[in-house]
KOLFIVEX-904889 format. One record per atom (N, C-alpha, C): residue in one letter; z, y, x. Coordinates in steps of 0.05 Angstrom, whole numbers, plus 5000, padded with zeros to 4 digits. Example, Ala and Ser with C-alpha at 12.3 -4.5 7.8 and 13.67 -1.06 7.14 Angstrom:
2
a515648865264a515649105246a515649345264s514249555257s514349795273s515750015258
//
This chain:
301
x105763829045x105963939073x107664189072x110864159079x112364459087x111764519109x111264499131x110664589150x108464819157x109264999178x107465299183x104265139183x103565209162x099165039166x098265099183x098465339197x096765399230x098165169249x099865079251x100864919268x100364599268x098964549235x098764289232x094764239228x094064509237x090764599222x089964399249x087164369245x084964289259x084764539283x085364429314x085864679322x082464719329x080364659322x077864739324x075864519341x074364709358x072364779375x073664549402x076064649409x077264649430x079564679421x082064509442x084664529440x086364649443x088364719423x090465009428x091764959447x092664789448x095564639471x094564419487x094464449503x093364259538x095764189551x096863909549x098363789574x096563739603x097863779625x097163639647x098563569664x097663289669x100163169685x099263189716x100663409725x100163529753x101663319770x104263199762x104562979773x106762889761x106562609762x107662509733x110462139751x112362349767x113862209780x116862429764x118662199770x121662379761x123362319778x126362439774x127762429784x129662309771x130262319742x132162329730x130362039705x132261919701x131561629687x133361609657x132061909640x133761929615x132561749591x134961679578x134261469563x132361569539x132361789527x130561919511x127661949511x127261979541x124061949551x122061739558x119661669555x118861479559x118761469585x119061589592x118461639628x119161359647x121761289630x123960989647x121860749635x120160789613x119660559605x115760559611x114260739629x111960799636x111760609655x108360469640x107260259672x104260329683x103860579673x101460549682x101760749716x100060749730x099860809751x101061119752x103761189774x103761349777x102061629799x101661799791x100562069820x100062259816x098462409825x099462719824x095962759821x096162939808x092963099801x091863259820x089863249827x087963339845x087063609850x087263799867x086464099861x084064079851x082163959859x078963969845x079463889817x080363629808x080463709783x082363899766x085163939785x085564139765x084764429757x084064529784x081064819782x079764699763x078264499769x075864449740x077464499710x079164339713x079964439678x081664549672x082264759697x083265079680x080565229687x079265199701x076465449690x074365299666x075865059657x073965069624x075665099609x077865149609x080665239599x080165519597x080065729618x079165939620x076966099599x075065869605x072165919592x071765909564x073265709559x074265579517x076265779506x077665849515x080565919503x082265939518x082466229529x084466289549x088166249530x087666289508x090466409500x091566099492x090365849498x090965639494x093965559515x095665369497x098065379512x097865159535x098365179553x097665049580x100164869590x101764589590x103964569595x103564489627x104964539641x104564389673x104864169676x105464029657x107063659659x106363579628x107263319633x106263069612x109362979615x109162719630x110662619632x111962549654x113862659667x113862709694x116163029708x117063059730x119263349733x116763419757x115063589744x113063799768x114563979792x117664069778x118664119805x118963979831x118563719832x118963559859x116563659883x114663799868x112563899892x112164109876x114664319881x115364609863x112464749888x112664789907x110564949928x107364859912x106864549909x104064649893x104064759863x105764679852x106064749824x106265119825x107765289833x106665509836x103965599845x103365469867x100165509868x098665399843x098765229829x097665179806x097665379784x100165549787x099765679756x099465929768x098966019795x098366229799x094766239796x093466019800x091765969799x090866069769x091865939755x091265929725x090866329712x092966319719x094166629716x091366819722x091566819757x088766909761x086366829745x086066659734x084266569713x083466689694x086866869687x086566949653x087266859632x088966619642x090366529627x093266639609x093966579583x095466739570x098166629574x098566349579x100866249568x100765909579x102165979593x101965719623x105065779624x105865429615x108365409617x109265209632x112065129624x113264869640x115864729623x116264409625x118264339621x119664219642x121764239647x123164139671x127064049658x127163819676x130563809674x132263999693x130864179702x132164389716x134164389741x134364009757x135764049775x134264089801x131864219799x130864309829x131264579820x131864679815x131765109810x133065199834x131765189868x133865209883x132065539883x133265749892x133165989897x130066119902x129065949928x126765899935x124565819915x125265619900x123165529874x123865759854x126365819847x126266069821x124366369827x125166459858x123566579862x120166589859x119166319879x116766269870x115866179839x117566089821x116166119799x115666359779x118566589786x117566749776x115266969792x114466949818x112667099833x109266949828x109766709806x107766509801x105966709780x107266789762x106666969733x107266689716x107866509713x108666329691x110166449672x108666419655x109966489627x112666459615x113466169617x115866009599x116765849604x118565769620x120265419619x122265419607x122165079603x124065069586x125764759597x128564849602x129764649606x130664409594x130964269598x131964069580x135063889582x136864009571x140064029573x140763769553x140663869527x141063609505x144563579502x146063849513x148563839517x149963999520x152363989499x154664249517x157164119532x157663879528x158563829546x158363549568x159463599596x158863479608x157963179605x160063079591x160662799594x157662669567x156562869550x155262839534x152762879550x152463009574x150063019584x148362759612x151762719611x151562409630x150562199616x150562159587x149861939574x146362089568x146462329562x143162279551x140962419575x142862499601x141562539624x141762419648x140262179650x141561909670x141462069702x142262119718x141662189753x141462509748x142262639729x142962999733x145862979739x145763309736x148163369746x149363699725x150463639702x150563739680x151464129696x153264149714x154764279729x151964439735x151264319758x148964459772x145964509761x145964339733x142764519725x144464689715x146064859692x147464999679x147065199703x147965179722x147865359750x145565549757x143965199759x140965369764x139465459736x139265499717x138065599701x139265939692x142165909706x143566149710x141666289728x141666059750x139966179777x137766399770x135966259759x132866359746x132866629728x135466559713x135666779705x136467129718x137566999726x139367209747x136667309775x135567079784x132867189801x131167439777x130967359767x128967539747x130967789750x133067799742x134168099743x134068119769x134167989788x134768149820x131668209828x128768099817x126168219823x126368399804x127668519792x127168739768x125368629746x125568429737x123268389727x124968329694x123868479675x125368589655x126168339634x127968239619x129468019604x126467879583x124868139576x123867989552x121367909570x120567949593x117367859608x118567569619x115367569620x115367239643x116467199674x117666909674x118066729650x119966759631x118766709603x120966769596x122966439593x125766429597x126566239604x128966089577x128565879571x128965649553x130865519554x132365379539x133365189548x133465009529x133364779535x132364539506x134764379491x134564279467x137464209465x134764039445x136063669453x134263529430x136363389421x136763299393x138663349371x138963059361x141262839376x141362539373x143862549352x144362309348x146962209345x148562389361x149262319380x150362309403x151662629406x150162789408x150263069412x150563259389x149763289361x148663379340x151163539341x153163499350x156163669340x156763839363x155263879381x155064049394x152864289402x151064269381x148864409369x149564709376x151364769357x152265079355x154265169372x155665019396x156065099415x154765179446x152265009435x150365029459x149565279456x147965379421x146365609418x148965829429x150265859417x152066009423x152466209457x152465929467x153665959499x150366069509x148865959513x147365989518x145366279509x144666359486x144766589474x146866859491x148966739489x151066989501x149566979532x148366899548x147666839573x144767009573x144367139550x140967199550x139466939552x140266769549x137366519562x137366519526x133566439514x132866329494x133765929497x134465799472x134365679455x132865529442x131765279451x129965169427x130564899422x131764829394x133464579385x131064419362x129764159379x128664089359x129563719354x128463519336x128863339331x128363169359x129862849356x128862659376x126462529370x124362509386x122662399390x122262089386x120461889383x121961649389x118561519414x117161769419x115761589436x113361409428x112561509396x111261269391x112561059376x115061029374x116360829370x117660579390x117660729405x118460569426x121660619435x122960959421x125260839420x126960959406x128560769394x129360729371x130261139361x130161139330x129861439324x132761439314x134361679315x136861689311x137661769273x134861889270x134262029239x131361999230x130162049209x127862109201x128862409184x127262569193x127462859175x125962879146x123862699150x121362709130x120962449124x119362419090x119062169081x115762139081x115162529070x112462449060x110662549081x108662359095x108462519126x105062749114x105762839138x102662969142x102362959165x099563159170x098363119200x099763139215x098963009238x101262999269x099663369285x101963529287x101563689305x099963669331x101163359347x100663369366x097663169376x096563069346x093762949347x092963259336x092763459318x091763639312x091163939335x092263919345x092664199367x092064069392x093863859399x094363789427x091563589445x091663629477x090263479491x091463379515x092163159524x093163069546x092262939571x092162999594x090162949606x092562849630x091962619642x093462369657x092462499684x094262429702x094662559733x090762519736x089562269734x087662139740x085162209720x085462399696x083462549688x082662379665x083862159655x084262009637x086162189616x084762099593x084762259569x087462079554x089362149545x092361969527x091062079497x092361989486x091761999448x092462249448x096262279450x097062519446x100062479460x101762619455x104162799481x105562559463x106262329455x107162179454x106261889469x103961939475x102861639489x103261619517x105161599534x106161639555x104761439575x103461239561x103061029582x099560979581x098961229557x095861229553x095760869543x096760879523x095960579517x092160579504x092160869491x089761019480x087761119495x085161109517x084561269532x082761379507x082861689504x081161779487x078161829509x078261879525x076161949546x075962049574x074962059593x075962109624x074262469624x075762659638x075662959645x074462949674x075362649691x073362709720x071462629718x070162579691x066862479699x066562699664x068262789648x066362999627x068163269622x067863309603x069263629602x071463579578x072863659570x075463779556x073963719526x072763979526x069964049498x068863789488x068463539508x066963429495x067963109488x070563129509x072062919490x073962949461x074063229466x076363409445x074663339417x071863399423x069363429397x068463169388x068363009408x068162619407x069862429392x070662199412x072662149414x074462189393x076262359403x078262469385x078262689353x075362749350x074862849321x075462719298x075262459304x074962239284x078062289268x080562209293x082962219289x083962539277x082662679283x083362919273x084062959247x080162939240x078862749206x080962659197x081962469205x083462219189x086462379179x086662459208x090262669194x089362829176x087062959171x086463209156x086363149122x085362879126x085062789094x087162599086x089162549105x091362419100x089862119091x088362009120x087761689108x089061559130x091661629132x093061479155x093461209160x093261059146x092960779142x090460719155x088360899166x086260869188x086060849202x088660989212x088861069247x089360859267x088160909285x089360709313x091560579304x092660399309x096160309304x097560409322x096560559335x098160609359x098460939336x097861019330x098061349315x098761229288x098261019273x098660919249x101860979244x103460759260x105560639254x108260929270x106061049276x108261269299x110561529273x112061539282x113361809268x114061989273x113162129301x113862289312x111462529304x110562509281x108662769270x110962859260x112762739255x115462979249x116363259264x115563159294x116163319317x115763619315x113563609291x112964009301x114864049293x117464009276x119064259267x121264239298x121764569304x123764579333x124164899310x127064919329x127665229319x128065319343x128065589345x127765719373x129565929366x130666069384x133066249389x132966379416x133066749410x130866849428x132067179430x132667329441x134667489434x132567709445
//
């Protein structure tokens, strides 16, 4: 195991990193995500349940990382999604973030997300140039997120609100075939712009689609069975931030708590990464390779 051990450890009691799919519809139909290839029921999460599981969120482990989305662009109902993480915030929460493809950042949403207290988004580009972002970003508009993530940035200096505080703002670059040679032009440009940087491997989803590389031969625990918890618009429990379609239900959050499917359920799978008896696991976590995923490098000025 090379990898940082806090990041691959048994995250306990309770989960370090919480997805929730606040609502789990897109805009953009990129071929990298499972998102084009999802059948299970799409919709949007519930204020009751999502109060309920940020005040056991609250109650377990505030400094736990909180994402706004699963699988899905939460900016399309940017007005509740700020009310959501303002919510959280008031909570006490440490570190309530977001991923987004960044083409809603209209003036009005940058504002309210940084008046939200949200911590961190992070865009997802995959490109420096255009014509490279039309192939791995189906229905964007390479021009105008570049714009708006300018936008966001630039709102934050016009509320005074100082380069290194929240949010602090991202931008994602995931590393194909396709793109790989434009790596160090992205960090580059982007870096000179004040925006942070974070360049990690492609995903494949489970295996569902096809992987451009393997980084690693000899695996170890999956980060994202070890730390992570995912919880479906509908309070239905996914394996982990790769099971997009919950082929896995580990357990339902609108009829129990976080704590007690985290401790259930899903201990077993923990177990099994921990002693390396992977040949145990679900086939659905068996045959997967995306425990490669924890390594990302980040770039942060």
């Amino acid at each position: 195991m090379d990898e940082n051990s806090s990041r691959l450890a048994d995250a306990g009691a309770f989960p370090k990193v919480i997805l929730l799919d606040t609502l789990s519809y897109c805009n953009l139909r990129c071929p990298l995500c499972g998102y084009r290839l999802m059948t299970r029921k799409k919709g949007r999460m519930s204020w009751d349940l999502y109060t309920r599981l940020i005040d056991e969120i609250a109650e377990k482990r505030k400094d736990a990382r909180v994402w706004m989305v699963f699988v899905g662009e939460a900016l399309i109902t940017w007005r509740s999604l700020v009310m959501q993480v303002a919510y959280a915030k008031q909570k006490g929460l440490t570190d309530v973030v977001l991923n987004s493809n960044g083409t809603l950042l209209s003036d009005e949403c940058c504002t309210g997300l940084v008046e939200s207290g949200l911590d961190a988004i992070y865009t997802g580009i995959d490109a420096f140039k255009p014509e490279t972002y039309k192939k791995l970003r189906a229905g964007g508009d390479y021009d105008r997120v570049v714009a708006n993530v300018l936008r966001l940035a630039e709102t934050k200096r016009r509320m005074l609100v100082p380069a290194t505080s929240a949010p602090q703002v991202f931008v994602q670059f995931v590393e194909t075939a396709e793109n790989t040679d434009e790596v160090e032009a992205f960090r580059r440009y982007w870096m000179g712009e004040g925006v942070g940087v974070k360049i990690r491997p492609q995903a494949t989803w489970a295996g569902t689609i096809e992987p451009w590389r393997a980084t690693r031969t000899e695996r170890y625990p999956c980060y994202w069975a070890m730390q992570g918890f995912v919880v479906c618009w509908d309070g239905r429990v996914a394996l982990c931030a790769a099971d997009y379609d919950a082929k896995f239900v580990a357990g339902d959050v609108s009829k129990d708590s976080i704590q007690s499917v985290w401790m259930n359920s899903l201990k077993g799978i923990r177990d099994t990464h921990r002693v390396g008896r992977y040949d145990e696991l679900p086939e659905f976590c068996r045959s997967c390779t995306d425990w490669q995923m924890a390594r990302a490098e980040y770039y942060n000025k």
